[in-house]
C-alpha positions as CSV (number, residue, x, y, z in Angstrom):
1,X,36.6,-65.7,38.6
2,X,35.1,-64.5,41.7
3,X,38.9,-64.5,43.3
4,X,40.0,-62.0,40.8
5,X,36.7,-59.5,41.2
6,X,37.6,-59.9,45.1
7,X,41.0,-59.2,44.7
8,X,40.5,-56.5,42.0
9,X,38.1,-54.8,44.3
10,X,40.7,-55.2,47.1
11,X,42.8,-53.3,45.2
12,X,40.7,-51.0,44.2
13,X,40.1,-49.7,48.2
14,X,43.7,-50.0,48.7
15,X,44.3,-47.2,45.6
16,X,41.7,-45.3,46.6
17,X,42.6,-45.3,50.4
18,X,46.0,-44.2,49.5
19,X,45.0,-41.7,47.5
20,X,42.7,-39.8,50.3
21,X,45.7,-40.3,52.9
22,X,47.6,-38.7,50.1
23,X,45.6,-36.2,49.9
24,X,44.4,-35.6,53.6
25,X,48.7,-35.4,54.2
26,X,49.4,-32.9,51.6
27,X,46.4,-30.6,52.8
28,X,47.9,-30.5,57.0
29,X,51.6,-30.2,55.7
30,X,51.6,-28.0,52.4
31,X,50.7,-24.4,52.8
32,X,48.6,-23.5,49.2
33,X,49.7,-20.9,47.3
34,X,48.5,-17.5,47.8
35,X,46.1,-17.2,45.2
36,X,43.1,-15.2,46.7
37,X,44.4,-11.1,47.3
38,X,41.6,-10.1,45.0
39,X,39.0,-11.6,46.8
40,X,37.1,-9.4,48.6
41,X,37.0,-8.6,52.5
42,X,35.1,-6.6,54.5
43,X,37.0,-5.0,57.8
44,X,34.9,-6.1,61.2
45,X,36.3,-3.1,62.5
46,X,35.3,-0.6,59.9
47,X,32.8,-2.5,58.3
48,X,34.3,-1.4,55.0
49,X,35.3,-3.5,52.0
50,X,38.9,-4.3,50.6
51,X,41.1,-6.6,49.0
52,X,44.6,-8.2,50.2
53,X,46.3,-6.2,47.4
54,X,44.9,-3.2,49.1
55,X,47.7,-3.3,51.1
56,X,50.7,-3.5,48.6
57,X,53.2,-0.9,49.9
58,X,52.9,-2.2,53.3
59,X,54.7,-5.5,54.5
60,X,51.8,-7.5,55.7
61,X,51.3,-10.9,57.6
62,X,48.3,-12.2,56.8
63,X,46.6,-15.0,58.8
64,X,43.9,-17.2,58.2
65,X,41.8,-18.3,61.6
66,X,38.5,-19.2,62.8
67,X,37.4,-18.6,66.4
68,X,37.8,-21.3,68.0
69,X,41.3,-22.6,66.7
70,X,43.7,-21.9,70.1
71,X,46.7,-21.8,68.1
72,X,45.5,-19.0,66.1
73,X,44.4,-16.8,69.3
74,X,47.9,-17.6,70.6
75,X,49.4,-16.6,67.3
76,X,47.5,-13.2,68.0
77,X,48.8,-12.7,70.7
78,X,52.3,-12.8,69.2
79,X,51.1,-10.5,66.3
80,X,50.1,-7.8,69.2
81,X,53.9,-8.2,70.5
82,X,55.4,-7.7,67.3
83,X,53.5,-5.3,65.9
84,X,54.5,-3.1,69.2
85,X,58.1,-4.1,68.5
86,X,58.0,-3.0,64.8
87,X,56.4,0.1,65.7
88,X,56.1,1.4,61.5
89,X,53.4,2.1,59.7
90,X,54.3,0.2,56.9
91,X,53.9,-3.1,58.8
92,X,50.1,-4.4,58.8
93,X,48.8,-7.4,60.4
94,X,45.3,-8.9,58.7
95,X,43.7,-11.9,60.0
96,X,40.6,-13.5,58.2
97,X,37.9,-15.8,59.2
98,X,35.1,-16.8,57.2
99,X,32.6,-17.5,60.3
100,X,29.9,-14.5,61.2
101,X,31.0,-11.3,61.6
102,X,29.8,-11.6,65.1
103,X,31.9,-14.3,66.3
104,X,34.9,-12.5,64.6
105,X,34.1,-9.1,66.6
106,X,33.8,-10.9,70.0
107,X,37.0,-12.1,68.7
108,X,38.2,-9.0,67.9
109,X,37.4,-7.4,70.7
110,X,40.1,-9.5,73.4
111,X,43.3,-7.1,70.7
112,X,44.2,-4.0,70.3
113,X,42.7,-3.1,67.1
114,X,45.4,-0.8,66.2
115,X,47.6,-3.7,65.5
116,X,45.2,-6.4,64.4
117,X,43.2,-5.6,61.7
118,X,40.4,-8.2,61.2
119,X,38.4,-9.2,58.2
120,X,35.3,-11.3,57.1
121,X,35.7,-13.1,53.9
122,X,32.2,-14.6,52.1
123,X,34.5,-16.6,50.3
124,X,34.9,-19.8,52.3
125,X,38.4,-20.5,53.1
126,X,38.5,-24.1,52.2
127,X,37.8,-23.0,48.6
128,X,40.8,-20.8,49.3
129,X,42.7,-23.6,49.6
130,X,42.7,-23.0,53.4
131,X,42.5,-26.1,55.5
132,X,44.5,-25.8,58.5
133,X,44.4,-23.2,60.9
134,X,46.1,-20.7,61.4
135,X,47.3,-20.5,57.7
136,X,49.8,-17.3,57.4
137,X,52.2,-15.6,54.9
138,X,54.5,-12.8,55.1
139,X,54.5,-10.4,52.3
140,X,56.5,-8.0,51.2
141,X,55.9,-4.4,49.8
142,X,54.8,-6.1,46.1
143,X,52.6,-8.3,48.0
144,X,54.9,-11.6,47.4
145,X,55.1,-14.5,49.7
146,X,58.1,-14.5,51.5
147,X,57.6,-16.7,54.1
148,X,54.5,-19.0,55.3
149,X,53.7,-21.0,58.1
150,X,50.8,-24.0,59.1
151,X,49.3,-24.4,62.9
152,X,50.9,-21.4,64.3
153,X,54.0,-19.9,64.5
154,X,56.3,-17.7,67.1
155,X,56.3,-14.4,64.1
156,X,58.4,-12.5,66.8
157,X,61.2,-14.6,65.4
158,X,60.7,-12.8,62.2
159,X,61.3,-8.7,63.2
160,X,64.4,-8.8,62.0
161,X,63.4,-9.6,58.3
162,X,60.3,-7.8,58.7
163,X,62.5,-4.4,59.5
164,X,64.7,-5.4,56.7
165,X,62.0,-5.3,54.6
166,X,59.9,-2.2,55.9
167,X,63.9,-0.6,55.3
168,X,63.8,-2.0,51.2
């Protein structure tokens, strides 16, 4: 009797360990669906509320970072490049934290805010879905996903189907 609680127990651990690597895997390698542009933002720069849907119209990349994630600086720096390369209007670039507004300005403050626009979200982004940093997604003018990337990605390799969409 006391064999088959031990080995039921075993078992248990073994389900139940599975289960969280499961789980842990699917949160690094599985970007969540893009359910949050109605949550509300409020621009560091401007110090002025809005929403991701604000920006239907525009193509927009938006990323997800906190301040001391190096692949999301590095990914800003690649935002700042492109955004010079697209040179339109209708191309916006939003990145979001969820730390203090203060630790996003010093951030902030390193780009050229003309390119970057940053936001504060009150909304925590792990209850966004948002696990790994950076998290980002290109939209389009309706504010569909077209593309999304985890842990940073070289966006420069993405002007040609930005301008292709700035041109739709």
């Amino acid at each position: 009797m006391k064999n088959k609680i031990s080995n039921l127990i075993f078992i248990i651990l073994i389900i139940l360990a599975a289960g969280w690597g499961i789980r842990w895997y699917m949160r690094k390698t599985i970007v969540p669906e893009m359910k949050f542009q109605s949550s509300e933002l409020i621009l560091t720069g401007a110090n002025t509320k809005t929403t991701i849907n604000n920006l239907k119209g525009n193509i927009v990349i938006v990323s997800f970072f906190q301040t001391w994630c190096g692949p999301c600086i590095q990914e800003m720096g690649v935002f700042e490049e492109l955004q010079s390369a697209v040179n339109s209007s209708g191309f916006k670039i939003l990145c979001i934290s969820d730390e203090e507004t203060d630790r996003i300005k010093m951030l902030q403050q390193r780009f050229d805010q003309s390119k970057i626009v940053f936001a504060y979200s009150a909304e925590s982004l792990a209850s966004m879905g948002i696990h790994v940093y950076p998290t980002t997604y290109l939209l389009n003018k309706k504010g569909e996903v077209i593309k999304s990337k985890l842990e940073g990605y070289d966006w420069r390799q993405e002007k040609a189907t930005i301008e292709k969409l700035i041109a739709e």
